[in-house]
Each structure stands twice: as C-alpha cells, then as structure tokens.
C-alpha positions in Angstrom: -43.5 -5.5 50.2 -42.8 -4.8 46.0 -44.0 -7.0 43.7 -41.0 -8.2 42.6 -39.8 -9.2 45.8 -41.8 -12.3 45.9 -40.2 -14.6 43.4 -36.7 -14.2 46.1 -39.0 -15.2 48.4 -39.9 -18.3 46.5 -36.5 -19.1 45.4 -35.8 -21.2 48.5 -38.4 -23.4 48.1 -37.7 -23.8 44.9 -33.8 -24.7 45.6 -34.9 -26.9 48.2 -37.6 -28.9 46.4 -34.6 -29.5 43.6 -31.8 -30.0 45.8 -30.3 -33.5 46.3 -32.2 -35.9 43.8 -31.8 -39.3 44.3 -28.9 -41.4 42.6 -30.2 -44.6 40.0 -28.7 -47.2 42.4 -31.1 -45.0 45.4 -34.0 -44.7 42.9 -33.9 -48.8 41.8 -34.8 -49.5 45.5 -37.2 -46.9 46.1 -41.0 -47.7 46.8 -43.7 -45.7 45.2 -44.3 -43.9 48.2 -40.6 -42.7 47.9 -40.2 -41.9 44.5 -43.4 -39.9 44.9 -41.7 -38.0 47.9 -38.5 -36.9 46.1 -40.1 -36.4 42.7 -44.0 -35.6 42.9 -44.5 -33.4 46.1 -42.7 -30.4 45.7 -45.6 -29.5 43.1 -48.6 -32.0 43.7 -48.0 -31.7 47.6 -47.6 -34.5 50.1 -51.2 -35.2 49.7 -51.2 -35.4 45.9 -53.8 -32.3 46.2 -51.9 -30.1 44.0 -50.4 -28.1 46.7 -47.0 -28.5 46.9 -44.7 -25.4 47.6 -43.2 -24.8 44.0 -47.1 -25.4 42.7 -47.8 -21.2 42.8 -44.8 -21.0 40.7 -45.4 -23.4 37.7 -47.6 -21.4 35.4 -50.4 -23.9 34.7 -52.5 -25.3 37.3 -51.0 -28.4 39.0 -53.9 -31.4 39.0 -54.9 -32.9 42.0 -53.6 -36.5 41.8 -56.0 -37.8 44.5 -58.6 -37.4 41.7 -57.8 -38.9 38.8 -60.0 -42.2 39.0 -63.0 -39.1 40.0 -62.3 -37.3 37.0 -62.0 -40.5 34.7 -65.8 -41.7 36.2 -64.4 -43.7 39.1 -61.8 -45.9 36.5 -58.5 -45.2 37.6 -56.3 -45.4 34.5 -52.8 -46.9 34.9 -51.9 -46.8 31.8 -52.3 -42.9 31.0 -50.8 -42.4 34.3 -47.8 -44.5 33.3 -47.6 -43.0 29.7 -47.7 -39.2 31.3 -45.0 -40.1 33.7 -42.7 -41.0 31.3 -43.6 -38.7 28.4 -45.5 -40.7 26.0 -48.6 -39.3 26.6 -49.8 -35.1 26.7 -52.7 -33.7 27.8 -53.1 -31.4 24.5 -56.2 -29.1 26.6 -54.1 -28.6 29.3 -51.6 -26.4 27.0 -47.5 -27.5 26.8 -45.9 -29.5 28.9 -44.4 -28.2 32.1 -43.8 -31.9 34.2 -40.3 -33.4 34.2 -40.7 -36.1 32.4 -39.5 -38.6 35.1 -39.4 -41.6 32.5 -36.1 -40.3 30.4 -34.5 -39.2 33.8 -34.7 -42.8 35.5 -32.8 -44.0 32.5 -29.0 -44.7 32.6 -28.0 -43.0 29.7 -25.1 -45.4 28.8 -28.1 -48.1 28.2 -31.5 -46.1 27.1 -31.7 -48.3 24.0 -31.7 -51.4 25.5 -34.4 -53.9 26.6 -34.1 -54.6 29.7 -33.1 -51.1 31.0 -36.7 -50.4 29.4 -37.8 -53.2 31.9 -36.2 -51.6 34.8 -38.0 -48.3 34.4 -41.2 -49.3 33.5 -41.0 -51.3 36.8 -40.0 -48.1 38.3 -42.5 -46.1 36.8 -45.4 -48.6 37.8 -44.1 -48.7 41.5 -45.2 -44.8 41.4 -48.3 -45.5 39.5 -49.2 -47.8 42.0 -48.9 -45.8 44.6 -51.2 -42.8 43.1 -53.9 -45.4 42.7 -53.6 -46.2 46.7 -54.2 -42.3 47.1 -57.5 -42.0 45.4 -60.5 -40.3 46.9 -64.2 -40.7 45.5 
C-alpha cells in the first residue's frame, strides 16, 4: 500500500463522523449522553479515551476525557470543562486550537446576543459537562 493511499482510506470515517449533525430543535432535547455521541466521539471515542476514529487524523493528541478530575488531582473542574466547550478557555501548552468550538454552533444565530439564548446553551453545555464528570476514572 503507498503512503498516500491512507488519508482515502480515512476519508470515510471522516465523512461519516461529520455527516448528519443534529438540528437546534434535536439538540435542545438532547441529554449529555447524546450530545456527547453526535459531537464528542468521533475524536475522544465512545469511551471518552481519546480514541475515536477521526482521533489519528487531528494533528495533536486528543485527551482522554475519562481523566480529567486524575489529571486535575482528583477535582473535576466544571467550569474549565464548560469554558473549553464553548471557546472561552485554551489550553495555551497544548499548542492552537483544533476542537469545534461546540458553544458558538449551539447558538441560533438570529439570537446570539441575547440573554436568554445565552441561558439556553449554557444549559446545553452543562448537560454535556455533566455527563463527562459521570465518566471519570481514578
């Protein structure tokens, strides 16, 4: 097999792990568990282990989200997890950012200014958060 064959051989994965994303409406009822599913795991894996089938193709390493509370001394911290999810908060070591910034795409855009559409995807956004705390391993 050439080398340059294997980024065709990737390419499904890569179409399938971006194929039909969720509409708002879908999204607004999703549980953690579910937002994880159709956003999260085609890089950090079902798991959360970092292992997901686009993961080899991203060109830093993808963090293994059933560690974070390990790696913070056994704290798990909701708030950083929130602020990365939504873009507020970079990891400067761990180079540029290469995660979607899933904050700005649960947004309507027609109403990203206002209050209570803030409201609605913080809620989101903690739904997810909770959910990566309920997969942490010691």
């Amino acid at each position: 097999m050439k080398f340059w064959s294997i980024p065709f051989l990737a390419l499904p994965l890569v179409l399938a792990a971006c194929a039909s994303q969720p509409t708002q409406r879908e999204v607004t009822n999703m549980s953690g568990l579910e937002m994880y599913q159709s956003f999260c795991a085609s890089c950090h894996g079902v798991g959360g282990e970092g292992d997901g089938p686009v993961a080899p193709l991203v060109k830093i390493h993808v963090p293994d989200l059933t560690r974070i509370a390990h790696r913070q001394g056994g704290e798990f911290p909701a708030e950083d997890v929130h602020r990365t999810i939504d873009g507020r908060f970079e990891h400067p070591a761990h180079g540029p950012r290469d995660m979607p910034v899933w904050g700005w795409q649960f947004y309507r855009s027609e109403t990203m200014n206002d209050p209570a559409e803030r409201a609605r995807v913080d809620a989101l956004i903690d739904r997810l958060v909770d959910y990566l705390r309920t997969i942490q391993k010691s």
